[in-house]
Predicted model as a PDB file, atoms N, CA, C, CB and O in Angstrom, pLDDT in the B-factor column:
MODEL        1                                                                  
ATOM      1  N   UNK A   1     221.977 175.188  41.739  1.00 94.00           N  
ATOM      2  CA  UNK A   1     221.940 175.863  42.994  1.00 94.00           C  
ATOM      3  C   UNK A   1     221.306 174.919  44.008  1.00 94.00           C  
ATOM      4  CB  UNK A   1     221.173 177.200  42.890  1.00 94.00           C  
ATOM      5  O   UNK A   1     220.290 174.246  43.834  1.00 94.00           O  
ATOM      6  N   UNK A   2     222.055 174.978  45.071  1.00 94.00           N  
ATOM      7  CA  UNK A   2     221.307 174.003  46.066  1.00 94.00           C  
ATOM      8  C   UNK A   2     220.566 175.264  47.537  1.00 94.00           C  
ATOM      9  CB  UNK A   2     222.849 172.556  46.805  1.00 94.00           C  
ATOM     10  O   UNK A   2     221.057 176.078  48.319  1.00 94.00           O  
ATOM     11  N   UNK A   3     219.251 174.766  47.236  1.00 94.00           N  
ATOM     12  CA  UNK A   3     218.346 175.710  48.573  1.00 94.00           C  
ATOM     13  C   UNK A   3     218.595 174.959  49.804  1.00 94.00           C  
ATOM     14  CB  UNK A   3     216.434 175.809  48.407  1.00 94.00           C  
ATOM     15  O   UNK A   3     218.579 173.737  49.951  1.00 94.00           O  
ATOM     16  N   UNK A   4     218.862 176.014  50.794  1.00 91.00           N  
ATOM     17  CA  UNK A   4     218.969 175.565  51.951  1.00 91.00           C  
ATOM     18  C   UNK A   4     218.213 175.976  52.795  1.00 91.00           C  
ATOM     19  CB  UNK A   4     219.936 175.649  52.325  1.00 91.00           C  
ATOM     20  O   UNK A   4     217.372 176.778  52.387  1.00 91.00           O  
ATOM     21  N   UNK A   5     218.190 175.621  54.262  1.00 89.00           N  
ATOM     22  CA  UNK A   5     216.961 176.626  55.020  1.00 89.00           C  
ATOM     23  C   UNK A   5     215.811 176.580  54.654  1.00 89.00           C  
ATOM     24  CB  UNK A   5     217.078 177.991  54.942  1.00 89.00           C  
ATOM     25  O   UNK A   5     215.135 177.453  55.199  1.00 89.00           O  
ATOM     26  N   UNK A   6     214.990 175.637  53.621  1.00 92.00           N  
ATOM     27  CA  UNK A   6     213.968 175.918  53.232  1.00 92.00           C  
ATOM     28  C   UNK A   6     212.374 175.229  54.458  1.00 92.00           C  
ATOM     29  CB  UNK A   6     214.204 175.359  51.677  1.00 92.00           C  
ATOM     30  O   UNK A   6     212.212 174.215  55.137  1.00 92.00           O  
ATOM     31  N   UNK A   7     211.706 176.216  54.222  1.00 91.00           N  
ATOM     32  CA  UNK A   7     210.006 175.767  54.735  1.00 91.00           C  
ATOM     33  C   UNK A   7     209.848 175.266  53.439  1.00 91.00           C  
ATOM     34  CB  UNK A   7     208.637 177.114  55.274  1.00 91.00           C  
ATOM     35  O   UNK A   7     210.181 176.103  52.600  1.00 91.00           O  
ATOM     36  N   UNK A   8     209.370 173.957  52.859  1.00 87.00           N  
ATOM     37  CA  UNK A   8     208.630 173.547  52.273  1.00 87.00           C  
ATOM     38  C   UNK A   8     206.898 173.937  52.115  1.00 87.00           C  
ATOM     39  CB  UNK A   8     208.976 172.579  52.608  1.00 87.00           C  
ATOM     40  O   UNK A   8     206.362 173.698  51.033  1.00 87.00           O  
ATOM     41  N   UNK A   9     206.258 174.413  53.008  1.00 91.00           N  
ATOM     42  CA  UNK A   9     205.329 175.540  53.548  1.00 91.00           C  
ATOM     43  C   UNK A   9     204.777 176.274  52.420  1.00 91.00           C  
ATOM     44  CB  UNK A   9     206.071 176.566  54.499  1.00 91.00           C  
ATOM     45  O   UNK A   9     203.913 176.219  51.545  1.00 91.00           O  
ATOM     46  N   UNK A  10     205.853 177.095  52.957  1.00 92.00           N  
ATOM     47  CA  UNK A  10     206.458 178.709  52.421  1.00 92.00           C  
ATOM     48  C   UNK A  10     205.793 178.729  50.858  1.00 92.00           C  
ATOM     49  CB  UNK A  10     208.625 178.856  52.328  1.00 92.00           C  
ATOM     50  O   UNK A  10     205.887 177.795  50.062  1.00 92.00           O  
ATOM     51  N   UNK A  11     205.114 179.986  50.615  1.00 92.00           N  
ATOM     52  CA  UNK A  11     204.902 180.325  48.916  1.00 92.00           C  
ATOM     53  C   UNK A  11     206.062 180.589  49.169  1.00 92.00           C  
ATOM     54  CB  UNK A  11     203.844 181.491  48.075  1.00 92.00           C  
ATOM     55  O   UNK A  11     206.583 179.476  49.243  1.00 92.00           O  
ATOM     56  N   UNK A  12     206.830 181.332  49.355  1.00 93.00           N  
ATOM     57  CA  UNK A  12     208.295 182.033  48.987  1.00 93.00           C  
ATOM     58  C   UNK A  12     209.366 181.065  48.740  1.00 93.00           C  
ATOM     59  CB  UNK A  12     208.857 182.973  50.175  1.00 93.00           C  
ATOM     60  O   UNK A  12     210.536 181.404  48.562  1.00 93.00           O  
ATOM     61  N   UNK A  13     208.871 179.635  48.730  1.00 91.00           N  
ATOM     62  CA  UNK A  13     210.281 178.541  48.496  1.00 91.00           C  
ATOM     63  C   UNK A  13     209.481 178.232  47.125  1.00 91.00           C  
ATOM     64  CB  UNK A  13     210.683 176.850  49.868  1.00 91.00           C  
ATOM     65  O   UNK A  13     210.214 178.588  46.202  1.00 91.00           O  
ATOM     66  N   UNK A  14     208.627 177.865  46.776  1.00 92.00           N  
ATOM     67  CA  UNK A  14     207.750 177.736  45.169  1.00 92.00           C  
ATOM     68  C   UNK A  14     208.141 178.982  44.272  1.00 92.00           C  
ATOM     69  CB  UNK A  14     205.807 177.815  45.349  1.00 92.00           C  
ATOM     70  O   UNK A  14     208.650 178.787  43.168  1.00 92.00           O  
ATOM     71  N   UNK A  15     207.856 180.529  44.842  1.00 95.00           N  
ATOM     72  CA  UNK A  15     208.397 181.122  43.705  1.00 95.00           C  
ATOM     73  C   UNK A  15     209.819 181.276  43.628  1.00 95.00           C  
ATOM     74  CB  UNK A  15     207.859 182.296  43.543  1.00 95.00           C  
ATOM     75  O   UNK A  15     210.159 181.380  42.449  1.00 95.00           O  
ATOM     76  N   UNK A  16     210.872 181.337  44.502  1.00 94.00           N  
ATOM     77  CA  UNK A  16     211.869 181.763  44.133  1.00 94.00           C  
ATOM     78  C   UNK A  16     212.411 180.475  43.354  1.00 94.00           C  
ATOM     79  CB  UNK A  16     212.613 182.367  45.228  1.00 94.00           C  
ATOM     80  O   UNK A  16     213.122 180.775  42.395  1.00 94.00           O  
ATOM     81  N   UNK A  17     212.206 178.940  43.587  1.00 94.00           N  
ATOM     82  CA  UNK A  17     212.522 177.978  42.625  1.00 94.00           C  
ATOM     83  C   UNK A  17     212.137 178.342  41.605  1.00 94.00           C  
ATOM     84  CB  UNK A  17     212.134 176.831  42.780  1.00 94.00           C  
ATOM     85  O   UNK A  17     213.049 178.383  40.779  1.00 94.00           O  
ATOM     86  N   UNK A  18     210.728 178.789  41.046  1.00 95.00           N  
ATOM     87  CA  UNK A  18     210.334 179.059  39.999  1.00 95.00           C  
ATOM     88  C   UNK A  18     211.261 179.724  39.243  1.00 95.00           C  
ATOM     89  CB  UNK A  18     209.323 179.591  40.112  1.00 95.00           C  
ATOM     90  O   UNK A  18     211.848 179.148  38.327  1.00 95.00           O  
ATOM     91  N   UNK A  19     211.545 181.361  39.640  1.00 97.00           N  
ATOM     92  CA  UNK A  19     212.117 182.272  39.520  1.00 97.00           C  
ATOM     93  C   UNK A  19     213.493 181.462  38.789  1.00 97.00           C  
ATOM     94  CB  UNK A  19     212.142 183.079  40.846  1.00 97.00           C  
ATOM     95  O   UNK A  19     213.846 181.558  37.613  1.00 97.00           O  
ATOM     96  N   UNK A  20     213.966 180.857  39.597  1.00 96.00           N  
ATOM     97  CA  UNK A  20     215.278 180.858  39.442  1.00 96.00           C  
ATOM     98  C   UNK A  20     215.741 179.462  38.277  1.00 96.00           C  
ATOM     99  CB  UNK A  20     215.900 180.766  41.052  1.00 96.00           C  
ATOM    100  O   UNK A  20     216.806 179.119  37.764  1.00 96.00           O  
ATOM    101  N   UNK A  21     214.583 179.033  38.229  1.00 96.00           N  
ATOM    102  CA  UNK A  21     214.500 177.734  36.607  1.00 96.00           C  
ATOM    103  C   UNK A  21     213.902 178.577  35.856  1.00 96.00           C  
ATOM    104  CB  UNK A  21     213.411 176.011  36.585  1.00 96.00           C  
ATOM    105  O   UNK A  21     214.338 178.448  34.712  1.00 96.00           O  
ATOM    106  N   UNK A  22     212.904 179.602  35.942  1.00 97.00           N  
ATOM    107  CA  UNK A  22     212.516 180.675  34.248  1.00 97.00           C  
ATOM    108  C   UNK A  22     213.915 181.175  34.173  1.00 97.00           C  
ATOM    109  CB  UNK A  22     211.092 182.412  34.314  1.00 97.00           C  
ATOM    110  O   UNK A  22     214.557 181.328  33.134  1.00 97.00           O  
ATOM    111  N   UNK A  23     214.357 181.435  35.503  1.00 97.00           N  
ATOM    112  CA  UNK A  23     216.049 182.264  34.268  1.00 97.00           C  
ATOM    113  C   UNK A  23     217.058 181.436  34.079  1.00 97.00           C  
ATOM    114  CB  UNK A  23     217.153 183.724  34.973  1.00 97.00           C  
ATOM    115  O   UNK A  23     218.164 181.918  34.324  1.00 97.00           O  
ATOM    116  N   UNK A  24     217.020 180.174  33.667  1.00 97.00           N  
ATOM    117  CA  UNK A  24     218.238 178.990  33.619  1.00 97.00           C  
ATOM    118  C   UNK A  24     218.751 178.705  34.591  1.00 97.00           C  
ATOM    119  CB  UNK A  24     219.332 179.177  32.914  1.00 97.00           C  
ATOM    120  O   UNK A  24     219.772 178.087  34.291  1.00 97.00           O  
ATOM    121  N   UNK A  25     218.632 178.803  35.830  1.00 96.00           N  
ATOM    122  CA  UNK A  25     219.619 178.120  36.808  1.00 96.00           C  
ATOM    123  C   UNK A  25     219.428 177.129  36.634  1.00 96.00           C  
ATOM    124  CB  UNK A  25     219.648 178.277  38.104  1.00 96.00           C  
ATOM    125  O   UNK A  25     218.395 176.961  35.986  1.00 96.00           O  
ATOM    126  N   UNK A  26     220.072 176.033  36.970  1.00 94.00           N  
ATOM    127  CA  UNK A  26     220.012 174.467  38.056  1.00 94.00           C  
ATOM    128  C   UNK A  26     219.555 174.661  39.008  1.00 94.00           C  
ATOM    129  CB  UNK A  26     221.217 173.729  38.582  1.00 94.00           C  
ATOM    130  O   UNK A  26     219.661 175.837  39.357  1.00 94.00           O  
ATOM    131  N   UNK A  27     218.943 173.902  39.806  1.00 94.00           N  
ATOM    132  CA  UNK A  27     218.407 173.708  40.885  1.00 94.00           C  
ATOM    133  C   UNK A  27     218.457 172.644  41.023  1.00 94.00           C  
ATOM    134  CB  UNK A  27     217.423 174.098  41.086  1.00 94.00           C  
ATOM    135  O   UNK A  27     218.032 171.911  40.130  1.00 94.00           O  
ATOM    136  N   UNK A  28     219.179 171.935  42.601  1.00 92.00           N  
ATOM    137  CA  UNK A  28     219.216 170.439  42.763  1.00 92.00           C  
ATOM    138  C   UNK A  28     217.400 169.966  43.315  1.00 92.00           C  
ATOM    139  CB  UNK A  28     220.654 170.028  44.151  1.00 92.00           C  
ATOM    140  O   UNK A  28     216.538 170.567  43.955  1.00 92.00           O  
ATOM    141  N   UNK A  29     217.444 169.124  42.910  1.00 89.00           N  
ATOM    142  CA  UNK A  29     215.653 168.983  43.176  1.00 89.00           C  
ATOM    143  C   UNK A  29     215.620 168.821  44.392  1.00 89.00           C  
ATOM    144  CB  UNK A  29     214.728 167.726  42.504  1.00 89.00           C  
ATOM    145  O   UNK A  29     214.724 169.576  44.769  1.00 89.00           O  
ATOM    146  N   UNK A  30     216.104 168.223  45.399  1.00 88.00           N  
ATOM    147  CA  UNK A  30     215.863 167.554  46.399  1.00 88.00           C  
ATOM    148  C   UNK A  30     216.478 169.296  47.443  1.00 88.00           C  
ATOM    149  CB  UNK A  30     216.817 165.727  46.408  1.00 88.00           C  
ATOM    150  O   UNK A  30     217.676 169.574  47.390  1.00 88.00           O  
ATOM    151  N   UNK A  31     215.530 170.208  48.242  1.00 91.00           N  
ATOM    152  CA  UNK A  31     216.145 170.999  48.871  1.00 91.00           C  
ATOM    153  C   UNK A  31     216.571 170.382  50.463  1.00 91.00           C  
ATOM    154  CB  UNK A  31     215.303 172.198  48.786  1.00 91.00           C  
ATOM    155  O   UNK A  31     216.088 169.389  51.007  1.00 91.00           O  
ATOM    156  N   UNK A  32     217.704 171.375  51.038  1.00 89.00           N  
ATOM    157  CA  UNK A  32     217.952 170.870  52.365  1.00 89.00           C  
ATOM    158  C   UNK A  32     216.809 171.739  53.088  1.00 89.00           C  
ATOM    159  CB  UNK A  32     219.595 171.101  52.938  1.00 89.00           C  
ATOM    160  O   UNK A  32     216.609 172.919  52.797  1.00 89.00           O  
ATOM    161  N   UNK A  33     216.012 170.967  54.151  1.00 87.00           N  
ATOM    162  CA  UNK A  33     215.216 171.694  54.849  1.00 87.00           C  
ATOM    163  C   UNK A  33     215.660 172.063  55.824  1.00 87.00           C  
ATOM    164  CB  UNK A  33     214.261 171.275  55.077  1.00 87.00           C  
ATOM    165  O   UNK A  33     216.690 171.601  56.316  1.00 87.00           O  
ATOM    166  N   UNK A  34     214.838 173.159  56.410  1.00 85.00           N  
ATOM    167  CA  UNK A  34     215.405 173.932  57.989  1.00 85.00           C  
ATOM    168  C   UNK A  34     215.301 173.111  59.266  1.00 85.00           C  
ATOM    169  CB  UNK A  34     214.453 175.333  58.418  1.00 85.00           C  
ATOM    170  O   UNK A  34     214.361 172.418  59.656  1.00 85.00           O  
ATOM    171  N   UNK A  35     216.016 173.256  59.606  1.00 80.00           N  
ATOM    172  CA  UNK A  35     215.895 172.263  61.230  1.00 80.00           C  
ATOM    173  C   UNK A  35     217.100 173.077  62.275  1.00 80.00           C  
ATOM    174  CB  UNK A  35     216.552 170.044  60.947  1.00 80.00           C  
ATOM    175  O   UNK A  35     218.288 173.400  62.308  1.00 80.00           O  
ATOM    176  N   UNK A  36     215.649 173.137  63.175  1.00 77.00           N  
ATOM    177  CA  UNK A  36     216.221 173.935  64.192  1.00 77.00           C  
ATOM    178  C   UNK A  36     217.517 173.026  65.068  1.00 77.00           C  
ATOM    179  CB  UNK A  36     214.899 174.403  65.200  1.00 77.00           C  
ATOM    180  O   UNK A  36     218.386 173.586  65.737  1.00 77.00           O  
ATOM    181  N   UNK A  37     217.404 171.555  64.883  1.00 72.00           N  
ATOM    182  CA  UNK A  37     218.815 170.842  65.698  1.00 72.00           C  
ATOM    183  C   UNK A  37     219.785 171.352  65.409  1.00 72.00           C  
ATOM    184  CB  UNK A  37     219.214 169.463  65.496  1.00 72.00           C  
ATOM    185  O   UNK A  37     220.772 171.500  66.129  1.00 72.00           O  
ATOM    186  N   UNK A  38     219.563 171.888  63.688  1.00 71.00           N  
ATOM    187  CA  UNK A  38     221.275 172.159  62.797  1.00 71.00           C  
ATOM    188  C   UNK A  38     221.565 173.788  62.960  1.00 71.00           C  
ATOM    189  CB  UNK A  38     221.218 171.746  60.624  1.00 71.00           C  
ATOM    190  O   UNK A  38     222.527 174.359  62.445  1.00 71.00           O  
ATOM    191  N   UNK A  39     220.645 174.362  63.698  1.00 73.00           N  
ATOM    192  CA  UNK A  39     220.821 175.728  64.244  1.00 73.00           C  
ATOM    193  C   UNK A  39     221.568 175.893  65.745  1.00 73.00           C  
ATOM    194  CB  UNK A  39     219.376 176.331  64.320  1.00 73.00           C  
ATOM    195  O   UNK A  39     222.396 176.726  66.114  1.00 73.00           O  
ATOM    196  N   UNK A  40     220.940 174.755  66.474  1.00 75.00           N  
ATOM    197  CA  UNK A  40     221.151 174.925  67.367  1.00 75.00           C  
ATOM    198  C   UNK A  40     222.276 174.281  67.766  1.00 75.00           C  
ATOM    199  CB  UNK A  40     220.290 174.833  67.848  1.00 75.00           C  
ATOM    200  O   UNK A  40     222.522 174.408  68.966  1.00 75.00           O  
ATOM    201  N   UNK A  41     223.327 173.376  66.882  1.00 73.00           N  
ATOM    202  CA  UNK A  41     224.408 172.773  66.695  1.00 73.00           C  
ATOM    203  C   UNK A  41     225.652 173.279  65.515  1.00 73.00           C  
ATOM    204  CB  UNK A  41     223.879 171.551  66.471  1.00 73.00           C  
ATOM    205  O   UNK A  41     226.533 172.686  64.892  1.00 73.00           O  
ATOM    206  N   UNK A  42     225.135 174.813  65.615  1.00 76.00           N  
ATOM    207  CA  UNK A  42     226.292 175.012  64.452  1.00 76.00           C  
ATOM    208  C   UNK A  42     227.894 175.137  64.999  1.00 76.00           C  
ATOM    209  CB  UNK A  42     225.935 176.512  63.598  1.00 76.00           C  
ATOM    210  O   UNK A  42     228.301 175.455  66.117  1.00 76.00           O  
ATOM    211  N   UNK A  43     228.526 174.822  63.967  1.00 80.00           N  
ATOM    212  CA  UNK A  43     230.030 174.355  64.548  1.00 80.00           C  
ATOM    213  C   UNK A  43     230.428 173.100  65.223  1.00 80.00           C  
ATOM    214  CB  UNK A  43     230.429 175.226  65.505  1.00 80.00           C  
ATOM    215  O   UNK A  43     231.600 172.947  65.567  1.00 80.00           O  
ATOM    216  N   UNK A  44     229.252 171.909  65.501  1.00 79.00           N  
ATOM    217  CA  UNK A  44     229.717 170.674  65.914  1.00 79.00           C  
ATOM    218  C   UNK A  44     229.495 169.790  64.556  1.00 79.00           C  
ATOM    219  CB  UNK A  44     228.911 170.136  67.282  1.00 79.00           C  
ATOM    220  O   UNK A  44     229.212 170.121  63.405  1.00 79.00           O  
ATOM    221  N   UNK A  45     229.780 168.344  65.264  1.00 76.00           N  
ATOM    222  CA  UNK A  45     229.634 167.788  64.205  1.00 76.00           C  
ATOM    223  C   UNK A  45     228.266 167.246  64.112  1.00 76.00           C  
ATOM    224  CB  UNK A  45     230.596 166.929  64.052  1.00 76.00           C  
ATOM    225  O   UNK A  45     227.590 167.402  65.129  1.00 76.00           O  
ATOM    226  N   UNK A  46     227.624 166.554  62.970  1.00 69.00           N  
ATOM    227  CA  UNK A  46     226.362 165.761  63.129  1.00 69.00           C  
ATOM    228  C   UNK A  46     226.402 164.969  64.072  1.00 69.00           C  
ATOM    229  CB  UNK A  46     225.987 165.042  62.108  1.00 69.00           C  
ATOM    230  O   UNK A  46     227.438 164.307  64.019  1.00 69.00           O  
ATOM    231  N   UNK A  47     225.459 164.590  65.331  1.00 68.00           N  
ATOM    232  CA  UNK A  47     225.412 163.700  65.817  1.00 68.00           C  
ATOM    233  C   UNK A  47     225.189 162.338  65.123  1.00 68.00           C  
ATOM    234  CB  UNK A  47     224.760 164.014  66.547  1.00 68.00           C  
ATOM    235  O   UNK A  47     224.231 162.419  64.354  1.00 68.00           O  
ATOM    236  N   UNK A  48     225.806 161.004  65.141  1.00 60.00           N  
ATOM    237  CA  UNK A  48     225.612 159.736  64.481  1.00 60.00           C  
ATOM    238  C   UNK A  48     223.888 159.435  65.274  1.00 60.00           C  
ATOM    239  CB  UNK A  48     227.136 158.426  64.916  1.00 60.00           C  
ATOM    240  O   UNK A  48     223.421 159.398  66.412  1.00 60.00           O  
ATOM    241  N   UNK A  49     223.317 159.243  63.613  1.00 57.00           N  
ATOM    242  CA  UNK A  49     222.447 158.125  63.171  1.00 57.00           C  
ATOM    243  C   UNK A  49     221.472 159.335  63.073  1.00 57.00           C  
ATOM    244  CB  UNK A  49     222.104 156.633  64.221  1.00 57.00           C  
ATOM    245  O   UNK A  49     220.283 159.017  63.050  1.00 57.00           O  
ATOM    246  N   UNK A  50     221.774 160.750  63.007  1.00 61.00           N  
ATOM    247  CA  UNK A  50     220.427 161.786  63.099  1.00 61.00           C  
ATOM    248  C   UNK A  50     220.082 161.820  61.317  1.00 61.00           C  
ATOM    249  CB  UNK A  50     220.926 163.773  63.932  1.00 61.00           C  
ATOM    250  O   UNK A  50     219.242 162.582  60.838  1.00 61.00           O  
ATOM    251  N   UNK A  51     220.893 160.858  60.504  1.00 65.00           N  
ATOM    252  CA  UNK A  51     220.640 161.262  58.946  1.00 65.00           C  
ATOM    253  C   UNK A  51     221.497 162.262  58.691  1.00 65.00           C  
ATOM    254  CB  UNK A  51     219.187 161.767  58.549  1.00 65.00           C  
ATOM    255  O   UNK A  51     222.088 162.869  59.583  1.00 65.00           O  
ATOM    256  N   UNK A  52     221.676 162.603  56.919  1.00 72.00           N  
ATOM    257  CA  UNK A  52     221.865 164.091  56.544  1.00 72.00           C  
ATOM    258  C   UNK A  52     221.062 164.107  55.908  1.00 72.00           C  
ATOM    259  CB  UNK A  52     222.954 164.682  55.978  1.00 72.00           C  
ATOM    260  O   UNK A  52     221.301 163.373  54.949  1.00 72.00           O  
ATOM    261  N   UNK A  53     219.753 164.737  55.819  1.00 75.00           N  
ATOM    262  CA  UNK A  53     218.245 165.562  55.993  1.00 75.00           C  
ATOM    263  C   UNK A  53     218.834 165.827  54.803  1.00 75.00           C  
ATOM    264  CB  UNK A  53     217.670 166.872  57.250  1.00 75.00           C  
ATOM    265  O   UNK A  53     219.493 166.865  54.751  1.00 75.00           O  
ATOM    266  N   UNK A  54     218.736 164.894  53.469  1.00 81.00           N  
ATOM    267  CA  UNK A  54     218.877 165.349  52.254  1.00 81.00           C  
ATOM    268  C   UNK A  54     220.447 165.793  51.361  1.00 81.00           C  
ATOM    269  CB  UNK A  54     218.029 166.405  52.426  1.00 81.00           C  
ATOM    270  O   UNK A  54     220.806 166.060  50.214  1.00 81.00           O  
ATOM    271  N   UNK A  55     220.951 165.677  52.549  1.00 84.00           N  
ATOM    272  CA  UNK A  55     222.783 165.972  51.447  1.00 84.00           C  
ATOM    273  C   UNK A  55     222.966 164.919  50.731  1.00 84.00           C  
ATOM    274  CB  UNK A  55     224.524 166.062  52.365  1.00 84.00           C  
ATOM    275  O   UNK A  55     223.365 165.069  49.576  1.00 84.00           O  
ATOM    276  N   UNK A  56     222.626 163.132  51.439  1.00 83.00           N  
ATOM    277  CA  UNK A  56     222.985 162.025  50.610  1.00 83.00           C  
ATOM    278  C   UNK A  56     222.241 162.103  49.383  1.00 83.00           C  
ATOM    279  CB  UNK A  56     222.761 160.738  51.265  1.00 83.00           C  
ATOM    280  O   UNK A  56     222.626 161.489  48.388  1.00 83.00           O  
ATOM    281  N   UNK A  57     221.323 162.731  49.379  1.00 86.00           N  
ATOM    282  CA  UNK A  57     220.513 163.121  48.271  1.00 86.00           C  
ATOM    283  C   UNK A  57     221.135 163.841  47.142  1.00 86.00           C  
ATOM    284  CB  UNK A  57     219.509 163.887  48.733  1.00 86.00           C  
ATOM    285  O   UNK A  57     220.908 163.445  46.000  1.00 86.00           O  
ATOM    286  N   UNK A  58     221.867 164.820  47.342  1.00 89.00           N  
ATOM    287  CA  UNK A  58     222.469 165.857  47.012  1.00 89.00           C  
ATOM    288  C   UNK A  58     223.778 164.944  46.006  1.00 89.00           C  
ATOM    289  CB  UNK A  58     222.887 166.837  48.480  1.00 89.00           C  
ATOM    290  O   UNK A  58     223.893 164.968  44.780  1.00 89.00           O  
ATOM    291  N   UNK A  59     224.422 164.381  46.759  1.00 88.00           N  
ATOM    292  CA  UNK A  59     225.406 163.632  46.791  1.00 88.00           C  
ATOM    293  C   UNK A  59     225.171 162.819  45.549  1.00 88.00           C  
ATOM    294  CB  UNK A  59     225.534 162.940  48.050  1.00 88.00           C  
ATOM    295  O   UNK A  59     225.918 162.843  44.571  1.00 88.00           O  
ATOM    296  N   UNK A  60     223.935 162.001  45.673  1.00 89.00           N  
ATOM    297  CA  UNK A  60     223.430 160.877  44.279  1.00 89.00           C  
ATOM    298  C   UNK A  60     223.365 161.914  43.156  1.00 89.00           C  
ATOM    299  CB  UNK A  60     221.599 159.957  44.442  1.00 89.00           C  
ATOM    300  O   UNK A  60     223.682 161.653  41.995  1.00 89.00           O  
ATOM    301  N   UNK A  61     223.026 162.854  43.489  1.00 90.00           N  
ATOM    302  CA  UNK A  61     222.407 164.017  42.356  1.00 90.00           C  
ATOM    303  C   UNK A  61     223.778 163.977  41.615  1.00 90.00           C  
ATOM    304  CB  UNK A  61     221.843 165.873  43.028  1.00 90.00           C  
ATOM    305  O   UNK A  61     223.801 163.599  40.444  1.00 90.00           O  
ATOM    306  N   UNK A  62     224.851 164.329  42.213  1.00 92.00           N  
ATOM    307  CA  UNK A  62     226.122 165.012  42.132  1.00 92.00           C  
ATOM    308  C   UNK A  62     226.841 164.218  40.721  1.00 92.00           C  
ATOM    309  CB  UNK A  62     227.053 164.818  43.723  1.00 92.00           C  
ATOM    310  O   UNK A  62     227.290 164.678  39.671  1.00 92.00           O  
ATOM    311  N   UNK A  63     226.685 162.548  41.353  1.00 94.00           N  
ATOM    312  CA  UNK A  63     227.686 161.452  40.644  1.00 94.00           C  
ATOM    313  C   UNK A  63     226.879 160.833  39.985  1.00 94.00           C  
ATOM    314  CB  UNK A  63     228.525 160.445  41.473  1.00 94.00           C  
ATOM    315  O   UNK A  63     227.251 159.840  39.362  1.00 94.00           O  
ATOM    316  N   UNK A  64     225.561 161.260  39.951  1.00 92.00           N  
ATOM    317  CA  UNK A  64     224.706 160.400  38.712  1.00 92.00           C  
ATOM    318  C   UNK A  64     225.181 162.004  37.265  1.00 92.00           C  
ATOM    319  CB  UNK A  64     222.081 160.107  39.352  1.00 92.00           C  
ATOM    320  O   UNK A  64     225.468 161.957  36.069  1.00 92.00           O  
ATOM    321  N   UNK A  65     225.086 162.731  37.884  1.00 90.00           N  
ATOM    322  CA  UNK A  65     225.562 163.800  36.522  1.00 90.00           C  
ATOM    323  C   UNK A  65     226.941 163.584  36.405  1.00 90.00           C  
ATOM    324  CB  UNK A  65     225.332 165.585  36.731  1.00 90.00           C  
ATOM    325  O   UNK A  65     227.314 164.076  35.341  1.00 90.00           O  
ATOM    326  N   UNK A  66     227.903 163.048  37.046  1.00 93.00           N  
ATOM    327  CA  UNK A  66     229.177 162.733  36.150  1.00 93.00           C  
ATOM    328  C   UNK A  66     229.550 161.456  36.196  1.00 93.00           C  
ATOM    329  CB  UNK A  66     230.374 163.475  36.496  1.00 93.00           C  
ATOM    330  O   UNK A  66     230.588 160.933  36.599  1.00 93.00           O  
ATOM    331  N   UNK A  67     228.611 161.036  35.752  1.00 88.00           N  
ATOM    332  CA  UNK A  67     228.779 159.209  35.437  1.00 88.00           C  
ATOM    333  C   UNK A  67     228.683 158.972  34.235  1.00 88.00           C  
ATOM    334  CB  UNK A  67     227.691 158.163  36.034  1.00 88.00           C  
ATOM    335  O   UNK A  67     228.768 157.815  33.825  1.00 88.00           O  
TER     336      UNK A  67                                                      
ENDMDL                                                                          
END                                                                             
């Protein structure tokens, strides 16, 4: 499962990971965090050079498990 929206902050992003590895899920380690740019830009594209705030992350995760 990949978390999105997350406060790193938040008790509520610690237990529901918890939660959700005591009952077998996956969980990609690396979560996407909240950012108000990607709220306030929904439906365009990323602006170039702002990063993706953790998808390339996502991405390594992806093709190191089917390598």
């Amino acid at each position: 499962m990949l978390l999105t929206q997350v406060n790193p902050q938040a008790t509520l992003t610690k237990e529901v990971r918890t939660a959700l590895e005591e009952d077998g899920v996956a969980v990609f380690p690396t979560p996407i965090l909240r950012r108000e740019s990607f709220r306030q830009r929904f439906g365009l594209w990323p602006e170039a050079g702002r990063g993706l705030v953790g998808y390339d992350d996502v991405l390594d995760s992806i093709q190191e498990a089917l390598a």
